[in-house]
C-alpha positions in Angstrom: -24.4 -47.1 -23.6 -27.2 -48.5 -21.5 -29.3 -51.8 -22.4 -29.5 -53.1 -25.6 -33.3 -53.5 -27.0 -35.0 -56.4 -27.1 -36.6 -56.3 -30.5 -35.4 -56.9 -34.1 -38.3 -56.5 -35.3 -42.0 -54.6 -35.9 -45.1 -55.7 -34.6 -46.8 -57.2 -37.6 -50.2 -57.6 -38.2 -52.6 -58.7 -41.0 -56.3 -57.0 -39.5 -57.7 -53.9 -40.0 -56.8 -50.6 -37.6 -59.2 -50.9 -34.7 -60.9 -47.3 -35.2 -63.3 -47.6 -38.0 -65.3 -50.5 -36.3 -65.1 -48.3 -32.5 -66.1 -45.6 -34.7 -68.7 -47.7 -36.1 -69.7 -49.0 -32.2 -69.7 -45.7 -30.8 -72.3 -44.0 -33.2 -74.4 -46.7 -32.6 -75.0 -46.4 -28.8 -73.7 -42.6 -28.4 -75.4 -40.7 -31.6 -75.1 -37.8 -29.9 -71.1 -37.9 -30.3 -72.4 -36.4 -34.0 -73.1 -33.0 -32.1 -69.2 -32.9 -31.6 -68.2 -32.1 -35.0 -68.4 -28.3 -35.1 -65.7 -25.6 -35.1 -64.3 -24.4 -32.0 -64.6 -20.9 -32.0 -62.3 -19.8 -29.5 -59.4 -21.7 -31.4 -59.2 -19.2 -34.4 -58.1 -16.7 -31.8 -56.0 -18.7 -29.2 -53.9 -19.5 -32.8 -53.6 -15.6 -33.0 -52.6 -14.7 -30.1 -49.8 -17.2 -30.2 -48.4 -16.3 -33.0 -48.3 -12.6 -32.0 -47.0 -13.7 -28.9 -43.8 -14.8 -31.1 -43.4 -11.8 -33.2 -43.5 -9.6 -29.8 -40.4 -12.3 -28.7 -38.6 -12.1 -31.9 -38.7 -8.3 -31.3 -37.0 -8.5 -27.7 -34.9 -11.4 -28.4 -32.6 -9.2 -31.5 -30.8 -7.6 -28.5 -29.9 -10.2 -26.3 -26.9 -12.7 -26.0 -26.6 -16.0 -28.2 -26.9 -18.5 -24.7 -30.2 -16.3 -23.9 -31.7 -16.9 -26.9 -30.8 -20.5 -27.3 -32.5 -21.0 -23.4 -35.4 -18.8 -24.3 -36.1 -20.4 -27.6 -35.7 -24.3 -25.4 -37.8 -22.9 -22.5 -40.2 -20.8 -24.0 -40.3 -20.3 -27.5 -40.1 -23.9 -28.2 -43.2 -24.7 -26.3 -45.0 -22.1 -28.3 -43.6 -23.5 -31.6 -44.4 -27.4 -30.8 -47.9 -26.1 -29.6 -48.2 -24.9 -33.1 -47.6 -27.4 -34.4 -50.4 -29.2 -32.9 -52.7 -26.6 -33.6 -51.7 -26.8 -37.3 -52.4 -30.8 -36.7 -56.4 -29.8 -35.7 -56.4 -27.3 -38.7 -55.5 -30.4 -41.2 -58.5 -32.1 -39.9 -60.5 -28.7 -41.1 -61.6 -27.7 -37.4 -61.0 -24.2 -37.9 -63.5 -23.1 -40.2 -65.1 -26.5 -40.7 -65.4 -28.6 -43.5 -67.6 -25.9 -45.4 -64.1 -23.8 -45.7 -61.4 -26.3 -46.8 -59.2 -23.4 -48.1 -59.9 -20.9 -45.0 -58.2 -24.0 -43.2 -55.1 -24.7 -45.2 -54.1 -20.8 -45.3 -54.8 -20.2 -41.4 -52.4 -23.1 -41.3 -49.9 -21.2 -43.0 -50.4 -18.4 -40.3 -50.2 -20.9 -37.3 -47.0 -21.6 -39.6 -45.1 -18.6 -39.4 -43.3 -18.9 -36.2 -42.3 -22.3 -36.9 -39.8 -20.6 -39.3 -39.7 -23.4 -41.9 -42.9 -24.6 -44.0 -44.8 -27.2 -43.1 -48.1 -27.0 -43.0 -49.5 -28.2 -46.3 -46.9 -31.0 -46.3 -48.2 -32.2 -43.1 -51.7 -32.3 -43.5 -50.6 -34.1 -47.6 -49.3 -37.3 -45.4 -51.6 -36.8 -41.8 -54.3 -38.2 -44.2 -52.6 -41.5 -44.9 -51.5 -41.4 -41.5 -55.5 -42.2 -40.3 -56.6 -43.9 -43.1 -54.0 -46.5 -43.2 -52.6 -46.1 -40.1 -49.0 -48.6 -39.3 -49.6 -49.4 -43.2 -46.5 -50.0 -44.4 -44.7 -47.8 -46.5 -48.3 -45.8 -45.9 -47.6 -44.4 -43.0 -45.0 -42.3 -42.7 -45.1 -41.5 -38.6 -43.4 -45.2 -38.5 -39.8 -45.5 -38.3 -37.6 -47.4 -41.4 -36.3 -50.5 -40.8 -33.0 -48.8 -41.0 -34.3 -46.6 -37.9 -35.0 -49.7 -35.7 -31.2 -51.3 -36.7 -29.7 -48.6 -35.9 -30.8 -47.0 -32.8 -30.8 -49.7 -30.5 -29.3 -48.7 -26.7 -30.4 -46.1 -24.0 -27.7 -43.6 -26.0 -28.9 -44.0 -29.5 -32.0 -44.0 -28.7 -31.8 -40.1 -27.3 -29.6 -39.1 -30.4 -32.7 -40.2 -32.3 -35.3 -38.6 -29.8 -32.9 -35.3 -30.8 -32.7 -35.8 -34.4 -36.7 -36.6 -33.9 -37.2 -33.3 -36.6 -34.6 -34.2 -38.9 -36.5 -38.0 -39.4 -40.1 -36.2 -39.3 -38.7 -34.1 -42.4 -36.7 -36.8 -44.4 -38.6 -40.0 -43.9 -41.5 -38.8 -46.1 -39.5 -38.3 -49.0 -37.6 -41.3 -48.7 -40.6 -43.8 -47.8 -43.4 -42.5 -50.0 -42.5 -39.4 -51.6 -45.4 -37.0 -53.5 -45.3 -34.7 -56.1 -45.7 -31.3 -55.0 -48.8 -29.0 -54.6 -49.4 -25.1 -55.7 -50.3 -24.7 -52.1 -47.3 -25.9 -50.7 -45.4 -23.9 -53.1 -47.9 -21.2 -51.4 -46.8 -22.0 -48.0 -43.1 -21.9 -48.3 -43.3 -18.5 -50.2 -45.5 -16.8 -47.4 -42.7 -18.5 -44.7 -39.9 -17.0 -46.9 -41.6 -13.9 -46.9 -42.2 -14.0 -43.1 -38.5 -15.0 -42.3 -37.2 -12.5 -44.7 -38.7 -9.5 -43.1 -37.9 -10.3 -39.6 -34.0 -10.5 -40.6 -34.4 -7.5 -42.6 -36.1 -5.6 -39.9 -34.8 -7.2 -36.4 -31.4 -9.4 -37.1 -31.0 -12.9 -37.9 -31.3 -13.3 -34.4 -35.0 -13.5 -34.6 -35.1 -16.3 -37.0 -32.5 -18.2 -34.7 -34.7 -17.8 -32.1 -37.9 -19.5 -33.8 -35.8 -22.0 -35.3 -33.7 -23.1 -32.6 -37.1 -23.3 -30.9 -38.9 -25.3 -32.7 -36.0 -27.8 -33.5 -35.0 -28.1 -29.6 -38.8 -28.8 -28.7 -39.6 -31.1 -31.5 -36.4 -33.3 -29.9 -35.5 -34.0 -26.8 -38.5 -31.9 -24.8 -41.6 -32.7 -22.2 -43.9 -32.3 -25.0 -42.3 -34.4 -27.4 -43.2 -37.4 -25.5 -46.3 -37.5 -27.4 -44.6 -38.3 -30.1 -44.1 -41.5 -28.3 -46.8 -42.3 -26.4 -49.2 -41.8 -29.1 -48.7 -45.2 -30.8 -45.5 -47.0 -29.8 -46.4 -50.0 -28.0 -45.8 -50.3 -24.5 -48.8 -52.9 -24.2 -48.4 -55.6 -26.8 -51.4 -55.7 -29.3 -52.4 -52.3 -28.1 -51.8 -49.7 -31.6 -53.0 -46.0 -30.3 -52.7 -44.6 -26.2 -54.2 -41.9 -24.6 -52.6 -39.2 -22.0 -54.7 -37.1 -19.4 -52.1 -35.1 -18.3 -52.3 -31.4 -17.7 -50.1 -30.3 -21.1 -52.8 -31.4 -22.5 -53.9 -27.8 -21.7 -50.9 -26.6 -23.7 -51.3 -29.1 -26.6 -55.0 -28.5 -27.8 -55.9 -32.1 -26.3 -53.2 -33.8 -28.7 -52.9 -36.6 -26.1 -56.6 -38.0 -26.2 -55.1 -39.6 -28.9 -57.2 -42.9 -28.9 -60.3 -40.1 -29.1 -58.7 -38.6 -31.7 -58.5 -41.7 -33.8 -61.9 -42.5 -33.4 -62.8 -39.7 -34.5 -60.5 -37.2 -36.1 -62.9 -34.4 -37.6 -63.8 -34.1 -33.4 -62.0 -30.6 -32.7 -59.0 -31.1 -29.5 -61.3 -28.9 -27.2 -64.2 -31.3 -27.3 -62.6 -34.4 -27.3 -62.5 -34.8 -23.5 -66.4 -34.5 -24.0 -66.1 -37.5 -26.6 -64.7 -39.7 -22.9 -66.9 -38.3 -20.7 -69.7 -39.7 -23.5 -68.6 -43.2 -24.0 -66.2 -44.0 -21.1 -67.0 -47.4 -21.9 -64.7 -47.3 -24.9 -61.6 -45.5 -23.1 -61.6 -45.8 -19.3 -60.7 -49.7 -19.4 -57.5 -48.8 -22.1 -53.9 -47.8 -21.0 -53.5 -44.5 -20.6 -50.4 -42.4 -19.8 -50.3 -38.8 -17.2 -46.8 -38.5 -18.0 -45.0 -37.4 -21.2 -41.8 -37.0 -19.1 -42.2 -40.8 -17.8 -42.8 -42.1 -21.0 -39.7 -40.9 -22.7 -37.9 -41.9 -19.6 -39.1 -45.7 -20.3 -38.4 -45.8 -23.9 -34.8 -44.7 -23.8 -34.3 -47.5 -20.7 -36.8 -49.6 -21.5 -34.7 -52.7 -23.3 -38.1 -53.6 -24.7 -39.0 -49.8 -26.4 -37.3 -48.6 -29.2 -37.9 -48.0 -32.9 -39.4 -51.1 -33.9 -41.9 -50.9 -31.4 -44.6 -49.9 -33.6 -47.5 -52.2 -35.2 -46.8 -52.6 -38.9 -49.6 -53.8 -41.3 -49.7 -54.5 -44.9 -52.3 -52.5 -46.9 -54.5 -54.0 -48.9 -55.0 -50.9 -51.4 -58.7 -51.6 -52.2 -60.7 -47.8 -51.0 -61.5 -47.8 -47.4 -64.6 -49.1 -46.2 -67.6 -47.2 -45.2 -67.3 -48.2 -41.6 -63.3 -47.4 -42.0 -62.9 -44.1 -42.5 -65.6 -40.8 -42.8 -65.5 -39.1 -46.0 -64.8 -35.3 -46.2 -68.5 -35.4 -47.5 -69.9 -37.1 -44.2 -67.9 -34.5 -42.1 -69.5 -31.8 -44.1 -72.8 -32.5 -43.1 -72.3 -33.5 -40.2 -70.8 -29.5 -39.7 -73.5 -28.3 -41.4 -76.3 -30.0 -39.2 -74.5 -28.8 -36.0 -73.7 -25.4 -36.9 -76.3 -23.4 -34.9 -74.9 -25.4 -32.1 -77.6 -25.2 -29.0 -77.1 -28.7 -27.5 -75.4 -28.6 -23.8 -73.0 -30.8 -22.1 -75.4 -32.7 -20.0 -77.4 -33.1 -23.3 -74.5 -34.5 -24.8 -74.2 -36.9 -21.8 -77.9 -38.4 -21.4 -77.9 -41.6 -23.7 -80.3 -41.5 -25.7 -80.8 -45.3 -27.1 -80.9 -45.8 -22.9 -84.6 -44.2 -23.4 -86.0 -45.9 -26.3 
């Protein structure tokens, strides 16, 4: 059953989340960081091609046995699918179309949807807001684990039945912790996925919809990429709340891993937050960091000290964020207005300019 964690507990704490006031540091030294919040252009079109890339798979999978289609849909379909899924992550943050197009973002999502085969993408990017501004707030939050989570998975083997059943918690622990009323666009997005699903079945089998759900449920679990659901904030350092990985599915994960990059700055598109290290490595290069995914779901299902609980857990003082907390959809708007004829290079980017003053 393998070792029996260590903790009974969260990691509480009663201060603020660390990335307005880095936030508020890094502006201050490294204004040109600002000249980072444009839209990528090239993302529009990577999201494309991926999802055409799974209608053309759903069109030669109909025909094949049930074992190859599990295996393709583990191996390949449900890297495609969880990369998605990141991709709808940096859509929720508006870096599509900028902060200019709110509703050009929210319906790409829905197209960076489809082959994900159930909807999601308006009900992730409803909570993903809480999730920075009140991030480990209890009953907030709702990427921490229950109570009931950290009690019950507590060895080496129930901790990998609940790496698995990682999707099933993602979908329920949202309505169970803080539960919202829901939104015409959500009502939007589960029509157009309906829609979607429908027509494959009616055109290529239920295969096809096997296929993209079978992926996406296999890769959300137990999968190389899914370690990022752990390293990104479960603490393998005490006192540290948010990790970074530089590994190379980074490549494959629109930069999901600069995760302490991403915190600081969230409206920063994946593609250019390597640029936001590179600017201030100051503020990242002395942090743990993780080049494994693999390594780090290794160590929290035998680590006796990982589990569940280890998360930082704060309690929320529900007065509105501070100005230095958090940058309103307003700041992000002109700050993609001011840098949307783009002409400033990478080694402009890296010269300091408070060093010349």
């Amino acid at each position: 059953m393998g070792a029996k964690i260590s903790r009974s507990d969260f990691e509480w704490t009663y201060t603020d989340q660390p990335h307005g006031d880095r936030r508020k540091e890094m502006f201050k030294k490294y204004p040109q960081i600002k000249k980072l919040f444009t839209v990528d252009h090239h993302f529009v079109f990577v999201v494309l091609a991926m999802v055409a890339t799974q209608v053309i798979a759903c069109y030669f999978v109909k025909d094949m046995s049930w074992p190859a289609v599990i295996l393709l849909a583990y191996v390949f379909g449900g890297t495609i699918n969880h990369s998605l899924t990141l991709a709808i992550h940096d859509i929720s943050h508006n870096t599509a179309f900028g902060y200019n197009k709110s509703k050009w973002n929210r319906y790409f999502g829905m197209i960076a949807n489809l082959p994900v085969g159930v909807p999601m993408s308006i009900g992730f990017k409803k909570y993903h807001v809480d999730h920075h501004r009140y991030l480990g707030g209890d009953t907030l939050d709702v990427d921490l684990p229950t109570p009931l989570e950290g009690y019950l998975f507590r060895n080496s083997f129930l901790k990998t039945i609940w790496l698995i059943l990682n999707p099933l918690f993602y979908t329920l622990r949202p309505m169970a912790v803080n539960p919202k009323p829901i939104t015409d666009l959500e009502i939007h997005n589960t029509i157009i996925q309906l829609a979607f699903d429908t027509w494959l079945v009616m055109n290529w089998g239920p295969k096809t919809v096997a296929y993209l759900l079978a992926g996406t449920l296999l890769s959300l679990g137990l999968h190389p990429i899914s370690g990022h659901f752990i390293s990104e904030h479960y603490m393998y350092t005490k006192g540290q709340e948010t990790y970074s990985y530089y590994g190379c599915l980074n490549l494959i994960t629109f930069n999901v891993g600069y995760h302490v990059e991403h915190h600081d700055f969230p409206a920063i598109p994946g593609s250019k937050l390597p640029m936001v290290r590179k600017i201030a490595p100051d503020f990242y290069d002395h942090l743990p960091n993780y080049s494994s995914w693999c390594r780090v779901l290794w160590d929290f299902i035998f680590d006796p000290s990982i589990g569940p609980y280890a998360r930082i857990r704060r309690e929320i003082n529900m007065a509105p964020p501070t100005e230095e907390g958090i940058l309103s959809s307003e700041d992000c708007r002109k700050l993609y207005s001011s840098n949307s004829n783009g002409g400033t290079t990478h080694k402009g980017l890296l010269e300091n300019p408070t060093r010349k003053q």
